[in-house]
C-alpha positions as CSV (number, residue, x, y, z in Angstrom):
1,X,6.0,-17.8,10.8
2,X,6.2,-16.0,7.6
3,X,7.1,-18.7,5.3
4,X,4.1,-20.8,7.1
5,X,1.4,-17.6,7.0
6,X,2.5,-17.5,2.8
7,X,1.1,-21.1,2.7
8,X,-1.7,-21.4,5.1
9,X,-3.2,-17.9,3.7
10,X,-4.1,-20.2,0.3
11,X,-5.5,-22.5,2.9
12,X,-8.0,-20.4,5.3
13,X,-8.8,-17.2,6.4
14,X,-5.1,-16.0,8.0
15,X,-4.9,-13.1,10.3
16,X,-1.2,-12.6,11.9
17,X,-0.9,-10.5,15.0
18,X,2.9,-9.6,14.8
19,X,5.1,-7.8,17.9
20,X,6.5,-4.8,16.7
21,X,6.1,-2.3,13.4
22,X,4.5,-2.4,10.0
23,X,5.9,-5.9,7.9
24,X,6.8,-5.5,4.3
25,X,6.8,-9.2,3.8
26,X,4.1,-10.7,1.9
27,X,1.8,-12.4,3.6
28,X,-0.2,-13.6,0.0
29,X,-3.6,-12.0,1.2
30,X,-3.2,-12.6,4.9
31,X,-4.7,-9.8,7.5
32,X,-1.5,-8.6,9.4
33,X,-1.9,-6.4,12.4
34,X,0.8,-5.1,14.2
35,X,1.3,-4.1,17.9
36,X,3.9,-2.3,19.7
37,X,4.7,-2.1,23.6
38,X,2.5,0.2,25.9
39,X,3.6,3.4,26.4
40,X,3.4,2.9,29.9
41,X,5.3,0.0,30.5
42,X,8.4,0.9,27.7
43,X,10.6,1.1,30.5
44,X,9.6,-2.4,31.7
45,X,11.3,-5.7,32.1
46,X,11.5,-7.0,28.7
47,X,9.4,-9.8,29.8
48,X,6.9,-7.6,31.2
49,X,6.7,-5.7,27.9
50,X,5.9,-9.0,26.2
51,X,3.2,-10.0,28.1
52,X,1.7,-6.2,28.0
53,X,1.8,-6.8,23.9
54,X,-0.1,-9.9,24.3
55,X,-2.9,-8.1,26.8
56,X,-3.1,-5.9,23.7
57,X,-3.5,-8.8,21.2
58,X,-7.0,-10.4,22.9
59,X,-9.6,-8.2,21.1
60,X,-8.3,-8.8,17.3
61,X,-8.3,-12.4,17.9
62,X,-12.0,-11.9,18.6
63,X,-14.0,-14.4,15.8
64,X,-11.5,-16.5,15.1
65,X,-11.9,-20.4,14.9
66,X,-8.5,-21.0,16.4
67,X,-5.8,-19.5,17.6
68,X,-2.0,-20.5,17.1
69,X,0.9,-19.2,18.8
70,X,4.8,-19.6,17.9
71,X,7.7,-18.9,21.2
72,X,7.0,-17.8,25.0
73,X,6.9,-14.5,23.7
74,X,3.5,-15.2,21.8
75,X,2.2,-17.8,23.7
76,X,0.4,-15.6,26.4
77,X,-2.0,-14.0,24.0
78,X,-2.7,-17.2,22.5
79,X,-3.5,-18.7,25.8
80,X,-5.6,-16.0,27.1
81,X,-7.7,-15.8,23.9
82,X,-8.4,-19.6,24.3
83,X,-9.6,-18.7,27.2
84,X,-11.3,-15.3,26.5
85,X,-12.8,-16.2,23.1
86,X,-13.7,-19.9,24.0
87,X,-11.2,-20.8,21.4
88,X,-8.4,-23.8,20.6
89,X,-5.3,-22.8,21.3
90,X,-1.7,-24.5,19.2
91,X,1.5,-23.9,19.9
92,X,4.3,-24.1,18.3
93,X,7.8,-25.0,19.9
94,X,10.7,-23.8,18.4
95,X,12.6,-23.5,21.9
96,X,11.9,-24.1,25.6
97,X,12.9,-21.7,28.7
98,X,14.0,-24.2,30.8
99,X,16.6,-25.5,27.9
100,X,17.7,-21.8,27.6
101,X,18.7,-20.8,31.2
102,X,21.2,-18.6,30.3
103,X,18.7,-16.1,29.7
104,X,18.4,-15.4,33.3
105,X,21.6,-13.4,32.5
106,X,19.8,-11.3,29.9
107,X,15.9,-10.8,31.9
108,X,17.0,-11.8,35.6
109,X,13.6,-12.0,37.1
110,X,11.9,-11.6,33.6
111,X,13.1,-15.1,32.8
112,X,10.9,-16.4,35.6
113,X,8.2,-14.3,34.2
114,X,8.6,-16.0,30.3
115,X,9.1,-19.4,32.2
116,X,5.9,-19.1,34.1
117,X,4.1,-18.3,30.4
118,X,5.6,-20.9,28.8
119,X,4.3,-23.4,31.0
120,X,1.6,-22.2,31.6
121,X,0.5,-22.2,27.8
122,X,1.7,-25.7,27.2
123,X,-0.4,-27.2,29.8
124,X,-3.2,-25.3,28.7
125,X,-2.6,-25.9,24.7
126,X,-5.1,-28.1,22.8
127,X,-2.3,-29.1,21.0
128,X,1.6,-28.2,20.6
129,X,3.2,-28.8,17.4
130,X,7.1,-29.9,18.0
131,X,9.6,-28.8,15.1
132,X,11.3,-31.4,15.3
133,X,11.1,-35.4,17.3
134,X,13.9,-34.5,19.5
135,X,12.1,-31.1,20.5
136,X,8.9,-33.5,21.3
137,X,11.2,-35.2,23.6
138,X,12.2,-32.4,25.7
139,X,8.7,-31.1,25.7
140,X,7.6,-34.7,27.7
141,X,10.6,-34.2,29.3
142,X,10.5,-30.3,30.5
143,X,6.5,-30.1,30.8
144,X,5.2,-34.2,32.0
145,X,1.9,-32.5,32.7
146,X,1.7,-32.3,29.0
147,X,-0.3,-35.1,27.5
148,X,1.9,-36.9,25.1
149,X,-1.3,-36.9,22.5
150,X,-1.5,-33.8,22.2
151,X,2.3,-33.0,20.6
152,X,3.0,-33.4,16.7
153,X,6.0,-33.5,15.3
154,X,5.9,-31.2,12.3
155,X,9.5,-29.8,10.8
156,X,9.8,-26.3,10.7
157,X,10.8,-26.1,6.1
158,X,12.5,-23.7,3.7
159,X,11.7,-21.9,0.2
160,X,12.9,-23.6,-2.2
161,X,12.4,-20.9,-4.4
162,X,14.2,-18.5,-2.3
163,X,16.7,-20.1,-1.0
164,X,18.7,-21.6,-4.4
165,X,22.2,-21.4,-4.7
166,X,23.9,-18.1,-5.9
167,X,25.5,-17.5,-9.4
168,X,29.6,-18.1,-9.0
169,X,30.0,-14.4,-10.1
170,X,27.5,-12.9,-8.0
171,X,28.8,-14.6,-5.1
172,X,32.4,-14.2,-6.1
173,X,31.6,-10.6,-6.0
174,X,29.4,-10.4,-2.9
175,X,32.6,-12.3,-1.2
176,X,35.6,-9.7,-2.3
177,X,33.1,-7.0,-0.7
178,X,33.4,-8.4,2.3
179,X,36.9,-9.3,2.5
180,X,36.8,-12.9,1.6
181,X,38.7,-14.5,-1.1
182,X,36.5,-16.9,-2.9
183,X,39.6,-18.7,-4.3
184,X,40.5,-20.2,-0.8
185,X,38.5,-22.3,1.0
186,X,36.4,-21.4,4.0
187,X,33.9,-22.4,7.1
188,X,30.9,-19.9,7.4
189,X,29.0,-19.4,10.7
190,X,25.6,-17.2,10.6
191,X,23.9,-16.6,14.4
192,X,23.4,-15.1,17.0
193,X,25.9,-14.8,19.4
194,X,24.2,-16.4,22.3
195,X,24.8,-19.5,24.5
196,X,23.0,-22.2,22.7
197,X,24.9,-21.0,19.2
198,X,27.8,-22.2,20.6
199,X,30.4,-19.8,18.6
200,X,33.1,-20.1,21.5
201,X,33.7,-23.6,20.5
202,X,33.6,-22.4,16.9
203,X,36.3,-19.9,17.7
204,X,38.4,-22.6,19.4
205,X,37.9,-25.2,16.7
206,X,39.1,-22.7,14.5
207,X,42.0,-22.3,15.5
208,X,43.6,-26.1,14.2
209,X,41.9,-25.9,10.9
210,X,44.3,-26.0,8.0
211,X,45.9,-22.5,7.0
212,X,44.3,-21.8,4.0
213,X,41.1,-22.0,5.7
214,X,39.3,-18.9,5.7
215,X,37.0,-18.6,8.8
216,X,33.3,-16.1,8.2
217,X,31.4,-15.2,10.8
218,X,28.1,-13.5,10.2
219,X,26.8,-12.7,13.9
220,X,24.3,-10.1,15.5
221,X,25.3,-8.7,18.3
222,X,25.7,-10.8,21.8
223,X,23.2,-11.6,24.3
224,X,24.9,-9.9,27.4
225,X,28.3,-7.7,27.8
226,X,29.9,-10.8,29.3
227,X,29.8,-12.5,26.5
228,X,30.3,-9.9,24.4
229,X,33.7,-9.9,25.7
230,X,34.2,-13.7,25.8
231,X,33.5,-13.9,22.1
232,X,35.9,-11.0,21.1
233,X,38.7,-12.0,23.0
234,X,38.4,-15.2,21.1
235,X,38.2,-13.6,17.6
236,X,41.6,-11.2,18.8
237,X,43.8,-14.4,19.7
238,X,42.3,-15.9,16.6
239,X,43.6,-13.2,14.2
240,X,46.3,-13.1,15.8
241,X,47.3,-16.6,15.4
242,X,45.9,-17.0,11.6
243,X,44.8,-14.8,8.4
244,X,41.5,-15.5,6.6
245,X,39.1,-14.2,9.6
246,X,36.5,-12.0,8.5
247,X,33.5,-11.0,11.1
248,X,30.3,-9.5,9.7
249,X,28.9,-7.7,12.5
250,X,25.4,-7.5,11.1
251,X,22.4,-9.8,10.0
252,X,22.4,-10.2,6.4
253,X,19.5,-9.7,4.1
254,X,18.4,-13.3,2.6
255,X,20.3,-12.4,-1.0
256,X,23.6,-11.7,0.9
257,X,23.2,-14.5,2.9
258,X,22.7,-16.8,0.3
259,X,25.9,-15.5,-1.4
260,X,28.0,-16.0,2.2
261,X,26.3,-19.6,2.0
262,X,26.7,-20.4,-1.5
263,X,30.6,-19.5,-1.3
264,X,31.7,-21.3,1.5
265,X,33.1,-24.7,1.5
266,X,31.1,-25.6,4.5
267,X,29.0,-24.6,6.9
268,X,29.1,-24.5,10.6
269,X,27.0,-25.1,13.7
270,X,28.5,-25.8,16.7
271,X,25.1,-25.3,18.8
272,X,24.7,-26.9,22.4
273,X,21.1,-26.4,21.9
274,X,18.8,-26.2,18.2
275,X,15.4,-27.6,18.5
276,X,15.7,-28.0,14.4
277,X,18.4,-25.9,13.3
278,X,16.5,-24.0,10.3
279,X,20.0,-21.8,9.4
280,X,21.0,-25.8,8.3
281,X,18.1,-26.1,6.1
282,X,19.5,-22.8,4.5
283,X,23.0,-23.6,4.2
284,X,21.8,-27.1,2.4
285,X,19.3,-25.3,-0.1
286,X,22.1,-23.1,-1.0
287,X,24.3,-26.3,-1.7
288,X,26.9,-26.4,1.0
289,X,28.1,-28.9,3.3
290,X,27.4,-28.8,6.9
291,X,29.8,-29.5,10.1
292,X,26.9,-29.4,12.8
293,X,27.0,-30.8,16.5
294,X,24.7,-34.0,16.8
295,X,22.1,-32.4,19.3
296,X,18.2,-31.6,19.6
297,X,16.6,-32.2,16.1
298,X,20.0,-31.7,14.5
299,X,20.5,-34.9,13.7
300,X,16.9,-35.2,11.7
301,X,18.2,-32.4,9.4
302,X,21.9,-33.4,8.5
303,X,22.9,-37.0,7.6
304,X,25.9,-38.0,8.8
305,X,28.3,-38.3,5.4
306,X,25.6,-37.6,3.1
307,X,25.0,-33.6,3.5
308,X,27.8,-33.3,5.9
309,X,28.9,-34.3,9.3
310,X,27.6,-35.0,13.1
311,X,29.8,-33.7,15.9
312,X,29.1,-35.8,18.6
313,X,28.2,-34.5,22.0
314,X,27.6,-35.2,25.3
315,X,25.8,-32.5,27.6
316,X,25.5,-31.9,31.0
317,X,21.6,-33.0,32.3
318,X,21.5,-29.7,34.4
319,X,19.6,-27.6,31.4
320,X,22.2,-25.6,30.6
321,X,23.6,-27.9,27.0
322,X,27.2,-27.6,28.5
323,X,29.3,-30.0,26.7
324,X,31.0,-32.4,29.4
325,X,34.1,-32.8,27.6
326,X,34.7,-29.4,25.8
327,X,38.1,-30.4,24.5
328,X,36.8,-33.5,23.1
329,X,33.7,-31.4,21.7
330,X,36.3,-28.8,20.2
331,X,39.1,-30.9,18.7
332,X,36.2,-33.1,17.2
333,X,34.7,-30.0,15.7
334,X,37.9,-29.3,14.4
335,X,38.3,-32.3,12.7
336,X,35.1,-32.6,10.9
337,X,35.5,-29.4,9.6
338,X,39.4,-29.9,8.6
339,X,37.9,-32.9,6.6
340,X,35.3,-31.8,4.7
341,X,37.4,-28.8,3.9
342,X,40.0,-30.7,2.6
343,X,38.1,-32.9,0.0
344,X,36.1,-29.4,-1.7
345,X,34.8,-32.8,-4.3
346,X,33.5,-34.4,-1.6
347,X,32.3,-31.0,-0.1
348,X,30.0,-30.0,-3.3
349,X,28.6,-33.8,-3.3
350,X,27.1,-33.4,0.0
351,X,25.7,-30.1,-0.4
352,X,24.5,-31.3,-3.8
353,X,23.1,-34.1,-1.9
354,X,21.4,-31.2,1.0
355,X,19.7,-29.6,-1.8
356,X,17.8,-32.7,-2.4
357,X,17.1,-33.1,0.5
358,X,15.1,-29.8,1.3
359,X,14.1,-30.0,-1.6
360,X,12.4,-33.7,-0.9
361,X,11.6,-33.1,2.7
362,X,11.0,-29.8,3.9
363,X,8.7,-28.2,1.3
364,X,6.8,-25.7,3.2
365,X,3.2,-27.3,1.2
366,X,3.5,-30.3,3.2
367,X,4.0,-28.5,6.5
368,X,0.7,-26.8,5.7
369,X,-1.0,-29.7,5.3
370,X,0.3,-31.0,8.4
371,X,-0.8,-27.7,10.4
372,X,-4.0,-27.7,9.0
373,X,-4.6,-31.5,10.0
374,X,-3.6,-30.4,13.5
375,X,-6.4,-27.3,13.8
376,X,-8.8,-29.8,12.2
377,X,-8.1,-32.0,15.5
378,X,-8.6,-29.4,17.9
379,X,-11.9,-28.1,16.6
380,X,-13.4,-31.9,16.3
């Protein structure tokens, strides 16, 4: 939402309505206003909390010739000022609730709450913008009410700018701070640790890659205290078993995580679910490799032996992404990292050849265009 308020605020009159405190981002002349949770409901479900912030959205979206939401968690206040203002309403899908359902684990009766919003909104949505033609799929899939017409497929993008590969000595140095030695070899992983990131397949992968293999993990902190524990137990048999495993418990700022991207060999995502997979676009503007499960939009991002490789996986239908074969899924994993590790030639080719390819097809000015053509649409 940032990177796309930068460009659209050249474009039109931009007001953002952000959850949370002041930005320091620069939103290049863009109106940001800023909204915390009632006092009175702090204590709330989470869920409940987000729909209060959206109550309190409404009036500042007053005057405005359309309104465009991004997530469940904004999609409320969108709706409600379509209907309250007498205003177009897009959304934005960069997830859906139904695909997520291990989330009942984190809201329990909040995640019927978000899935009633979500739904809600996209029936109601002059038009939905999918990041991604796999993403449009499960849209028709999740929501059939949903008139087909109505979704666009428009890819989420990247900086350019930003996101370039890091100087050898700067990320050299940024590397030894951390624990990594830049002279071996190594798979990096940045995420969440949550369901859909798939890190315990990661962490079981890991364990048949070549010795020399150094394995960094940049993760925030996990989703629930179950798998909390699921993912450290992994990461304690892991060190135990190999050297070379660093964990960054912490999200990086974008120049550290540029220097974890620029250093590694390749990059990893073993995801069971990634409407787009933008940390892919990140790890490819940086000039790395990418090992990446062949899932949701995936597949539009990396090219199979080009920028990297496609895992291949099949997933149970019941919502939840679960591979059905999670050997096969792991010792495949393992595989296509152990190869593209092994060739580091090869490696710098393909991310060589993943730069281009941002660089070619996910400029953030074309997206605007795009997004503007979709509010033209709506307010014909």
């Amino acid at each position: 939402m940032a990177e796309l308020s930068r460009v659209l605020a050249g474009r039109m009159e931009l007001r953002v309505h952000c959850f949370g405190g002041a930005r320091e981002a620069d939103y290049h002349g863009a109106q940001v206003s800023n909204y915390e949770v009632p006092a009175d409901i702090a204590g709330a479900n989470s869920a409940v909390q987000t729909l209060g912030v959206d109550v309190k959205m409404l009036p500042g979206i007053a005057g405005a010739d359309v309104v465009h939401s991004h997530t469940w968690y904004a999609n409320m206040a969108g709706h409600l000022a379509s209907l309250l203002h007498g205003i177009p309403h897009v959304l934005s899908a960069h997830s859906l609730e139904p695909l997520r359902p291990w989330k009942a684990e984190q809201l329990a009766g909040g995640y019927a709450l978000s899935s009633w919003a979500e739904r809600t909104a996209y029936e109601g949505a002059a038009a939905v913008i999918a990041v991604s033609a796999g993403m449009r799929n499960d849209i028709l899939r999740c929501y059939p009410q949903v008139d087909p017409g109505k979704v666009h497929v428009i890819h989420n993008g990247i900086d350019v700018e930003r996101w370039q590969p890091a100087a050898n000595d700067d990320a050299d140095g940024a590397m030894r701070a951390l624990g990594v030695d830049p002279d071996r070899p190594s798979v990096a992983f940045v995420g969440r640790v949550t369901r859909q990131k798939g890190v315990p397949y990661l962490l079981k992968a890991a364990i048949s890659l070549p010795p020399e293999v150094q394995l960094v993990l940049c993760v925030g902190a996990a989703d629930t205290p179950e798998l909390a524990d699921e993912v450290n137990a992994l990461i304690t048999r892991l060190q135990a078993e190999r050297d070379g495993v660093v964990v960054v418990e912490r999200m990086l700022p974008r120049d550290e995580l540029i220097q974890v991207l620029s250093s590694a060999t390749v990059f990893a995502c073993p995801s069971i679910y990634e409407p787009l997979g933008i940390v892919n676009l990140e790890a490819m503007a940086c000039g790395t490799a990418v090992v990446a499960s062949a899932t949701g939009g995936i597949p539009e991002v990396v090219v199979d032996g080009e920028t990297g490789a496609l895992v291949p996986l099949q997933q149970e239908s019941d919502g939840t992404g679960t591979p059905i074969d999670e050997e096969k899924f792991v010792a495949d994993f393992a595989a296509a990292l152990s190869r593209v590790v092994a060739d580091p030639e090869a490696a710098a080719r393909m991310g060589e050849a993943g730069r281009r390819r941002v660089e070619e097809h996910f400029s953030w000015s074309t997206i605007a265009e795009s997004t503007e053509q979709v509010y033209e649409s709506v307010r014909a």
